[in-house]
C-alpha positions as a Markdown table, in Angstrom:
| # | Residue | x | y | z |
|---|---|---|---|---|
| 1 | Unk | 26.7 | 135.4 | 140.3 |
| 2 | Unk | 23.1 | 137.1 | 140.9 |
| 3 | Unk | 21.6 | 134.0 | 138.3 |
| 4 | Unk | 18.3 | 131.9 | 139.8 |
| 5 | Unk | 16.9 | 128.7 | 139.0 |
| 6 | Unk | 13.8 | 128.2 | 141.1 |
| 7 | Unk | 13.2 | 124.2 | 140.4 |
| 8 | Unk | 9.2 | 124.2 | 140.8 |
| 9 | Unk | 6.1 | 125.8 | 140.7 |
| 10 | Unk | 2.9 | 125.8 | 140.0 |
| 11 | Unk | 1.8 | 129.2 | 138.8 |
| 12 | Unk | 0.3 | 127.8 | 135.1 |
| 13 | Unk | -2.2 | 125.4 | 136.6 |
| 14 | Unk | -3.5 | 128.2 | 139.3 |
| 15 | Unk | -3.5 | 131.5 | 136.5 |
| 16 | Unk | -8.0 | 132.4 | 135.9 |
| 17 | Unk | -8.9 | 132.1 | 132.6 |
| 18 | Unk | -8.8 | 136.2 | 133.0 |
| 19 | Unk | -5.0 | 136.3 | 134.5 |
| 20 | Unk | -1.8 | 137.1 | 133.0 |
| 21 | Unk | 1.4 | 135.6 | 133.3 |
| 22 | Unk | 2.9 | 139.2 | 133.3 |
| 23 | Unk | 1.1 | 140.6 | 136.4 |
| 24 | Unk | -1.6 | 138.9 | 138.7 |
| 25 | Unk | -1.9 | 138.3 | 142.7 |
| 26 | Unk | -0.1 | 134.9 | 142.6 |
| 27 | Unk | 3.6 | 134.5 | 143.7 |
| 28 | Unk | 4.7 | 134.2 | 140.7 |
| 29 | Unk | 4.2 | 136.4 | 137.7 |
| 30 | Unk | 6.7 | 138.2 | 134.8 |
| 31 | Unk | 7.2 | 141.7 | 136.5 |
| 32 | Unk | 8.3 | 139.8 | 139.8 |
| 33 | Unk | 10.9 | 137.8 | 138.1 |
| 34 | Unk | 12.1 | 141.1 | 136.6 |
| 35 | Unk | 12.4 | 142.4 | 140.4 |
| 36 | Unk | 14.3 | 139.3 | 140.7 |
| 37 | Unk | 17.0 | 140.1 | 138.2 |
| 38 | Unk | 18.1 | 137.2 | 136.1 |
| 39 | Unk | 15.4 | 134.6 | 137.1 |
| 40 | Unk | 14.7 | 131.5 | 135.2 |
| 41 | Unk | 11.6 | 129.5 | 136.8 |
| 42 | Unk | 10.7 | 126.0 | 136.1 |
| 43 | Unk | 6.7 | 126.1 | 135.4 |
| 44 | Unk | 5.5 | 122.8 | 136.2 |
| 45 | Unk | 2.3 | 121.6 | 134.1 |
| 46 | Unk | 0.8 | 119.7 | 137.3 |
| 47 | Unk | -2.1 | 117.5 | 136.6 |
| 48 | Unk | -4.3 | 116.3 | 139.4 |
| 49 | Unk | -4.7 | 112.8 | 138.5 |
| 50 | Unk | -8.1 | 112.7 | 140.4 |
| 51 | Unk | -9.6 | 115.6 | 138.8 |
| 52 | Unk | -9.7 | 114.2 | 135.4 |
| 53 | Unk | -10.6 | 111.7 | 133.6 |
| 54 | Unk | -7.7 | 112.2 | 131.1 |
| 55 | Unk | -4.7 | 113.9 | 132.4 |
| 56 | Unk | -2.8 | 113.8 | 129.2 |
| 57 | Unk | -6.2 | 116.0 | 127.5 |
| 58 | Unk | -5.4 | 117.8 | 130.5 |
| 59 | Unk | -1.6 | 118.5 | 129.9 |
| 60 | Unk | -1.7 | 119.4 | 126.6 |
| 61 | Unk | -4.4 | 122.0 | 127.7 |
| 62 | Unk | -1.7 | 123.5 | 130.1 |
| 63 | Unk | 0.8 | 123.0 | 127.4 |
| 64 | Unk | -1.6 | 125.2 | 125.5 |
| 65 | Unk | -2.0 | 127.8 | 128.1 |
| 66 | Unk | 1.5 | 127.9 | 128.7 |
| 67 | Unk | 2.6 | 129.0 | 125.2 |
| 68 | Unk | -0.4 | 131.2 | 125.1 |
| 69 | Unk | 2.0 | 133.2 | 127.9 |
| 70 | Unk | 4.7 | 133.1 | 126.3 |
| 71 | Unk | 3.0 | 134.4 | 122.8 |
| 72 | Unk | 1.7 | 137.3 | 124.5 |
| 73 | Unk | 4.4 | 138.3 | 126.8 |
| 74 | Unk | 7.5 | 137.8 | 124.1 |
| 75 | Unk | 9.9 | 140.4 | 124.7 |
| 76 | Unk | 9.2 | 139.4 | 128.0 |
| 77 | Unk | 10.4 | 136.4 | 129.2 |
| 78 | Unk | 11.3 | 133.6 | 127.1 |
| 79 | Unk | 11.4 | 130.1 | 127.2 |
| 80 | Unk | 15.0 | 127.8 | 127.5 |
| 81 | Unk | 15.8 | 124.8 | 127.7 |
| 82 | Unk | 19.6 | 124.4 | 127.3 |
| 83 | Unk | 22.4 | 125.8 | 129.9 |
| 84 | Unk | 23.4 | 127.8 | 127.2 |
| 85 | Unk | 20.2 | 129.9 | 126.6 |
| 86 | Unk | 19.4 | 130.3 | 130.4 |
| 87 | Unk | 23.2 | 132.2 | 130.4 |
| 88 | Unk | 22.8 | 134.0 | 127.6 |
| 89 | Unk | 19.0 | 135.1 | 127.4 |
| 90 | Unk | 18.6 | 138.7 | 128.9 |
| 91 | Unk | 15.1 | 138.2 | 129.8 |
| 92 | Unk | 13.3 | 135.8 | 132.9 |
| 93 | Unk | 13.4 | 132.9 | 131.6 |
| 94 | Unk | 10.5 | 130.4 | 131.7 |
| 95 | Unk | 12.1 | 126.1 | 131.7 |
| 96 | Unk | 9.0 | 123.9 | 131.6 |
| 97 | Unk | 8.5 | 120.7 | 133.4 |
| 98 | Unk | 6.1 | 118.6 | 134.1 |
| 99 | Unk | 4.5 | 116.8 | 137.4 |
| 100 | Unk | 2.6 | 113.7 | 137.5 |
| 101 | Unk | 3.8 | 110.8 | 136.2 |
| 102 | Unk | -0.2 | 109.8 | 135.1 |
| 103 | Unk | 0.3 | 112.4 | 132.2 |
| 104 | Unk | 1.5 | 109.6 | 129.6 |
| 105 | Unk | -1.5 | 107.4 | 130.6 |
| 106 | Unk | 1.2 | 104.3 | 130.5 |
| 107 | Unk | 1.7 | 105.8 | 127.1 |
| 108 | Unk | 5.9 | 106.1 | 126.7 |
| 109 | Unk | 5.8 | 107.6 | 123.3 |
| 110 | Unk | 4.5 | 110.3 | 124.6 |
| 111 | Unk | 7.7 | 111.5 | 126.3 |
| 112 | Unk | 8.7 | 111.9 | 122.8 |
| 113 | Unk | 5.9 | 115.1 | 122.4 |
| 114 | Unk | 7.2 | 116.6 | 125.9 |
| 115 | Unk | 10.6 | 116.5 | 124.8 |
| 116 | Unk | 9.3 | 118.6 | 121.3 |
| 117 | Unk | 7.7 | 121.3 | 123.8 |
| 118 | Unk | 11.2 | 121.7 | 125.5 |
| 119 | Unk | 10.3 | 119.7 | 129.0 |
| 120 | Unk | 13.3 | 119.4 | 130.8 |
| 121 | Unk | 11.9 | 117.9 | 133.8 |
| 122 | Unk | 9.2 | 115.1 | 134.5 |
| 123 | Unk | 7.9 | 114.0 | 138.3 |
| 124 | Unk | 7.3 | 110.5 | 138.0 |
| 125 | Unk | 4.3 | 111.0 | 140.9 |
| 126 | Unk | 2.3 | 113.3 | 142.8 |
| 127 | Unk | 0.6 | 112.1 | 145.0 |
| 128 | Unk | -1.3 | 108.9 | 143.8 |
| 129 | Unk | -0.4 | 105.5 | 142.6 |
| 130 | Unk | 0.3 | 105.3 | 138.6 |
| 131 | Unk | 1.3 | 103.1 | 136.0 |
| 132 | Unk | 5.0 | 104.3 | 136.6 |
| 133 | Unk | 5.6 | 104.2 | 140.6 |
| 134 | Unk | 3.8 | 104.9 | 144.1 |
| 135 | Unk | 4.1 | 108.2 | 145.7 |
| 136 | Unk | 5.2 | 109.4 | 149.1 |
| 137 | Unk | 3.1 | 107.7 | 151.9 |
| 138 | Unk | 2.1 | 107.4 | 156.0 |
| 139 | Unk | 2.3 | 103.8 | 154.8 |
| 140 | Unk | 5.3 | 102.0 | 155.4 |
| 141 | Unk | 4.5 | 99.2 | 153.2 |
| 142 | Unk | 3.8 | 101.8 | 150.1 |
| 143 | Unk | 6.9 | 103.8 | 151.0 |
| 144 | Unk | 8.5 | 100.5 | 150.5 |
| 145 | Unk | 8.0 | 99.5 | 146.7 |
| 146 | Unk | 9.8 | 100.3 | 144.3 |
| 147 | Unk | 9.3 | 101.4 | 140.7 |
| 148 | Unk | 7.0 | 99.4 | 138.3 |
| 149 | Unk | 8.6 | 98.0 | 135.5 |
| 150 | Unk | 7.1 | 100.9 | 133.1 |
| 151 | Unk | 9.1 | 102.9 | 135.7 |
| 152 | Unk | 11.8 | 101.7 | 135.4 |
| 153 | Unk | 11.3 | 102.3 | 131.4 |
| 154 | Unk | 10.6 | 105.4 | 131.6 |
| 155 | Unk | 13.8 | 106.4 | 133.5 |
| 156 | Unk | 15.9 | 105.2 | 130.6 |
| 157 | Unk | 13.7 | 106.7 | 127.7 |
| 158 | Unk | 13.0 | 110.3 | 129.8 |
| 159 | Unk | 16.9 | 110.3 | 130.1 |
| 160 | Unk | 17.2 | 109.6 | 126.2 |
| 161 | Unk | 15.0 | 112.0 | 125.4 |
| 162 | Unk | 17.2 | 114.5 | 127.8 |
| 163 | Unk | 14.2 | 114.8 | 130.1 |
| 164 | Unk | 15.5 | 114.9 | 134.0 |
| 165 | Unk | 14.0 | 112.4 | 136.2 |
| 166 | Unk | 12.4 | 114.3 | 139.3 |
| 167 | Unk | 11.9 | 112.2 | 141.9 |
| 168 | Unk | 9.9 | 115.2 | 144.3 |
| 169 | Unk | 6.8 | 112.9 | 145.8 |
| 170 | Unk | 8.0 | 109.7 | 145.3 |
| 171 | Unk | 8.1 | 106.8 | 147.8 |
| 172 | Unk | 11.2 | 105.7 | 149.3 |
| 173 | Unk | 11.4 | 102.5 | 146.9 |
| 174 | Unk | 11.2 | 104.4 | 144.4 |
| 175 | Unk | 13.8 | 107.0 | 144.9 |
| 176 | Unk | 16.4 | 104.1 | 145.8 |
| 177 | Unk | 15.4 | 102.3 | 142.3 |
| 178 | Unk | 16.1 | 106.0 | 140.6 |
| 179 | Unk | 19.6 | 106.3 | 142.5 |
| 180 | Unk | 20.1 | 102.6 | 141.8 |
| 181 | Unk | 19.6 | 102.4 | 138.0 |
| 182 | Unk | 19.8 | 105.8 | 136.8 |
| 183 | Unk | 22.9 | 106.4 | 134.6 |
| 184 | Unk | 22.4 | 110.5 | 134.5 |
| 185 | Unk | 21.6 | 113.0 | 137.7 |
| 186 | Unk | 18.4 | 113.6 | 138.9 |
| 187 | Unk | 16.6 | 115.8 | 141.5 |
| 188 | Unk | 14.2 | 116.2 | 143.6 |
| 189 | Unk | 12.8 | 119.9 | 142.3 |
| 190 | Unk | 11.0 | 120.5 | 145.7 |
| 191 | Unk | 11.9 | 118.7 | 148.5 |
| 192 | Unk | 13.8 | 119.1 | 152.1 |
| 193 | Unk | 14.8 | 117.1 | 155.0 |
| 194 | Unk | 13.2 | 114.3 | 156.6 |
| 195 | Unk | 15.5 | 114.3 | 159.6 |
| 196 | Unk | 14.8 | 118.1 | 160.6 |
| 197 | Unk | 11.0 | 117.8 | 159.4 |
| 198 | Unk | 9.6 | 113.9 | 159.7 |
| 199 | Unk | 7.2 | 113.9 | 157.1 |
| 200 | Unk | 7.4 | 111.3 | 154.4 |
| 201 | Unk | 8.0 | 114.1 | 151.3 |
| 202 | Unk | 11.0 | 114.9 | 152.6 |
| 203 | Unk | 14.2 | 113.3 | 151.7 |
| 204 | Unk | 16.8 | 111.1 | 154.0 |
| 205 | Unk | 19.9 | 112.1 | 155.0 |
| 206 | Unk | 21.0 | 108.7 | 153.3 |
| 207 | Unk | 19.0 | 109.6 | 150.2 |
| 208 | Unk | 20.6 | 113.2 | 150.2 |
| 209 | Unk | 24.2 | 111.8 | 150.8 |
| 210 | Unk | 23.7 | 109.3 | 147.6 |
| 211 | Unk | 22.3 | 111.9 | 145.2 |
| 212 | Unk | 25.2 | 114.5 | 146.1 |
| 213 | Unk | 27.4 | 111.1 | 145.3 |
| 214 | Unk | 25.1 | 110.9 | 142.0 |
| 215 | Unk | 25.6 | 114.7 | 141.4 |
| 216 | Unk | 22.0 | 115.3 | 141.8 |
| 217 | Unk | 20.2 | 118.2 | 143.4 |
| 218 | Unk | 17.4 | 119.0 | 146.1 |
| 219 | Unk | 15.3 | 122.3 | 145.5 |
| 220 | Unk | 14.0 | 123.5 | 149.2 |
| 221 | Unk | 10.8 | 123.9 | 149.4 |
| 222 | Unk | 9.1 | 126.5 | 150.9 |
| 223 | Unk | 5.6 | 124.7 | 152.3 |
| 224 | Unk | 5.1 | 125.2 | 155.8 |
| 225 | Unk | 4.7 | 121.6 | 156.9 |
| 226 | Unk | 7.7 | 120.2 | 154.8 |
| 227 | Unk | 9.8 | 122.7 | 157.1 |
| 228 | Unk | 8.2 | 122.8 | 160.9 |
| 229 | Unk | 6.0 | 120.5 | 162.2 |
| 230 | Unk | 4.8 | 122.6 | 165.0 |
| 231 | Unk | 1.4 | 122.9 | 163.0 |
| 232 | Unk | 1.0 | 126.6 | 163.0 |
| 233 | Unk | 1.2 | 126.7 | 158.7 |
| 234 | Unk | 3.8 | 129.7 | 158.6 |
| 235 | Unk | 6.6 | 129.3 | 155.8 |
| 236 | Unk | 9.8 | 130.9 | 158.0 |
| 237 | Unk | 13.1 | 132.3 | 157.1 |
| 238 | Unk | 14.8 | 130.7 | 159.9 |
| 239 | Unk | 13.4 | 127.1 | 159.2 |
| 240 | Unk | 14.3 | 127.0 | 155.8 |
| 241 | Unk | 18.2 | 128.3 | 156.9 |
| 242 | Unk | 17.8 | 125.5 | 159.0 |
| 243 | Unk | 17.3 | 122.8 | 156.5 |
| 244 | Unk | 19.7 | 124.2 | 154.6 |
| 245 | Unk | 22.6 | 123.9 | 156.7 |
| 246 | Unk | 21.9 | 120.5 | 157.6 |
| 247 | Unk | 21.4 | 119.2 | 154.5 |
| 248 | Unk | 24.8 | 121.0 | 153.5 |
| 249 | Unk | 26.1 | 119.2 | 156.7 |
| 250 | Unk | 25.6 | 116.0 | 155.6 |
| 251 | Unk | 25.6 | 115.9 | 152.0 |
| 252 | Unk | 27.7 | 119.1 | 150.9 |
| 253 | Unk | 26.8 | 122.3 | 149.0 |
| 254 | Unk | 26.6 | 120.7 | 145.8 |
| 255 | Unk | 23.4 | 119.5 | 146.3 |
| 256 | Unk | 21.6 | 122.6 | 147.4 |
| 257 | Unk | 18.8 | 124.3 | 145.0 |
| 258 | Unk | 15.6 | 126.3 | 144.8 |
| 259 | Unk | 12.5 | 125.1 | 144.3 |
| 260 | Unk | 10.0 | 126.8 | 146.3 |
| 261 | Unk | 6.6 | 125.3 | 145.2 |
| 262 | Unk | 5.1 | 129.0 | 145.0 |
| 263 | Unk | 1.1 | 128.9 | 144.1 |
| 264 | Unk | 1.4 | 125.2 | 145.1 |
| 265 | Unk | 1.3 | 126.0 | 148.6 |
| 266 | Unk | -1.1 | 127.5 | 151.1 |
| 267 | Unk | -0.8 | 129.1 | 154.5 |
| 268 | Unk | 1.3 | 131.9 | 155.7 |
| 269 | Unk | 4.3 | 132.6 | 153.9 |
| 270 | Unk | 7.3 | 134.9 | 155.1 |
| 271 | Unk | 8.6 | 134.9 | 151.8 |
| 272 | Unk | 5.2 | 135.3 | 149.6 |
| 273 | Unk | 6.9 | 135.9 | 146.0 |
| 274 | Unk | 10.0 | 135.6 | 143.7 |
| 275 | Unk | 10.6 | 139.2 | 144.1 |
| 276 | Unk | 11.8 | 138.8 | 147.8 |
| 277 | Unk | 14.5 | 135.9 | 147.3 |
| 278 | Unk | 17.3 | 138.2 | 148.5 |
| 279 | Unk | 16.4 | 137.8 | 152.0 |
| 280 | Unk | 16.6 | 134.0 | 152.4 |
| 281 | Unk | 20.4 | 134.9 | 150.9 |
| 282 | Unk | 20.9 | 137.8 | 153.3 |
| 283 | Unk | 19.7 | 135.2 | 156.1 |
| 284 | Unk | 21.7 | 132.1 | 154.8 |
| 285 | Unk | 24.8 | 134.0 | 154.3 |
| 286 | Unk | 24.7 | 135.4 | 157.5 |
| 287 | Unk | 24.3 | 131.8 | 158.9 |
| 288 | Unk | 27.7 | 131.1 | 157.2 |
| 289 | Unk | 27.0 | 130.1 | 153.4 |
| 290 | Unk | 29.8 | 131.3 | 151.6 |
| 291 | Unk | 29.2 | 133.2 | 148.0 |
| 292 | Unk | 30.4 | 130.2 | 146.1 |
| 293 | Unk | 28.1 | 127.9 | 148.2 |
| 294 | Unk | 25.1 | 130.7 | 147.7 |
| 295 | Unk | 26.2 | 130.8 | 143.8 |
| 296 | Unk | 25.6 | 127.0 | 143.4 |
| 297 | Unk | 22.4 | 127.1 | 145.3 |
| 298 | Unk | 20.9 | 129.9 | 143.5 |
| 299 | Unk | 21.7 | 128.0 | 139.8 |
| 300 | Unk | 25.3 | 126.8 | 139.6 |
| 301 | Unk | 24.0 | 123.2 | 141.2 |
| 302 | Unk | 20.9 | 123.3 | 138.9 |
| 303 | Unk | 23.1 | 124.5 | 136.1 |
| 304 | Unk | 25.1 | 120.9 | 136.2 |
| 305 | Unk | 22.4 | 118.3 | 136.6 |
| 306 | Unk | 20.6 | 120.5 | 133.1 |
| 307 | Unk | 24.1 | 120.2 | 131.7 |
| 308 | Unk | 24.7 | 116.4 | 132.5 |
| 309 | Unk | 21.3 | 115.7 | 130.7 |
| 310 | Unk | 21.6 | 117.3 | 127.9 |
């Protein structure tokens, strides 16, 4: 299986009012997803909550600019939302999500509207407090609370609405409530290991063991500081086959994905685009990942938790 679901990124928020989808300088565009062969990529409309004063105007602009792509570029890639259309469709295929949980302003009809554009995914944080939950924090009192009781509402209407719960940048708290009181999987689109990188956006070994229970799935991320801490800001190969393994060590292959944050990360990156994928396979199969392993890594994994929520 040469499939791939690549869980996050944020390529729609970043495109000039001058760029195309099809070809610009970010990692991300059409003609490297074609390179790819087969690619389906979550495009995440991310809203910085502190950059607006209304990020729901400011989703539906990104909404907006993201079927503008699409309109342009048909015969090109295409959106999908089901498991069936990602198998079947011939062209890169373009799943939308969403990130930042302060998009519905407190407002839980409007999960309703995403799930008319075809979200599939919704982060309940980023990086800020909301109405729904706290996000991941230095603070160990912060990291400790868990969802608000609109969170906790919005789990059970986004999972009605067949909208998966992401809990990437969420606190501790309230990834425990999620695994708690969730009754479908979840994931974490772009997140790694706290035990081989200590930083508080990473996930537990305890919170990756429960989610493979859950049949959930973690997308590695490709940012620098989620994967060494030895401060030199260079995305490698050989710490992302790192993570990998251990988070297949303790929690099984099942919950392995993609989701490499592309144009939501800086520094130096030794995979820059979605055109060069097939060396982090060369290098994790060559670290022991079998091709089944590698096939439910790549999609199969992401395949099941789209499947479960639909």
């Amino acid at each position: 299986m040469d499939t791939m679901i690549d869980l996050h990124c944020d390529t729609i928020l970043q495109l000039e009012a001058d760029d195309n989808l099809c070809e610009n300088k970010l990692s991300v565009d059409i003609k490297k997803l074609e390179r790819n062969h087969n690619s389906t990529q979550c495009f995440a409309l991310f809203v910085k909550k502190d950059e607006t004063s209304s990020p729901w105007r400011s989703v539906c602009d990104l909404h907006d600019r993201f079927m503008k792509e699409m309109e342009r570029n048909k015969g090109r890639i295409r959106q999908v939302r089901t498991v069936e259309e990602i198998i079947s469709n011939p062209l890169p295929g373009a799943i939308l999500t969403t990130e930042e949980g302060a998009i519905l302003e407190g407002d839980l009809s409007r999960i309703a509207t995403l799930q008319s554009w075809g979200v599939r995914s919704f982060t309940l944080t980023w990086n800020f407090e909301n109405e729904l939950a706290y996000p991941n924090s230095e603070d160990p009192e912060i990291m400790a609370k868990g969802l608000k009781a609109k969170g906790m509402e919005a789990i059970g209407e986004l999972e009605r609405r067949h909208i998966i719960v992401d809990v990437a940048h969420l606190n501790d708290g309230g990834i425990n409530d999620v695994l708690r009181y969730s009754t479908k999987p979840f994931w974490a689109s772009h997140s790694n290991s706290r035990a081989m990188t200590n930083v508080p956006r990473n996930l537990t070994d305890e919170q990756l063991r429960l989610m493979a229970d859950k049949g959930c799935v973690a997308g590695l991320n490709f940012c620098a500081s989620f994967l060494c801490d030895d401060g030199m800001h260079v995305s490698r190969i050989a710490d992302m086959v790192r993570h990998v393994l251990h988070i297949r060590s303790v929690a099984g292959a099942s919950v392995l994905a993609i989701g490499t944050d592309f144009d939501g990360i800086g520094g130096t990156l030794e995979l820059p685009s979605v055109d060069r994928m097939d060396r982090l396979r060369d290098a994790l199969k060559k670290a022991g990942l079998t091709e089944t392993e590698l096939d439910g890594m790549w999609a199969k994994n992401a395949l099941r938790v789209l499947g479960a929520s639909s």
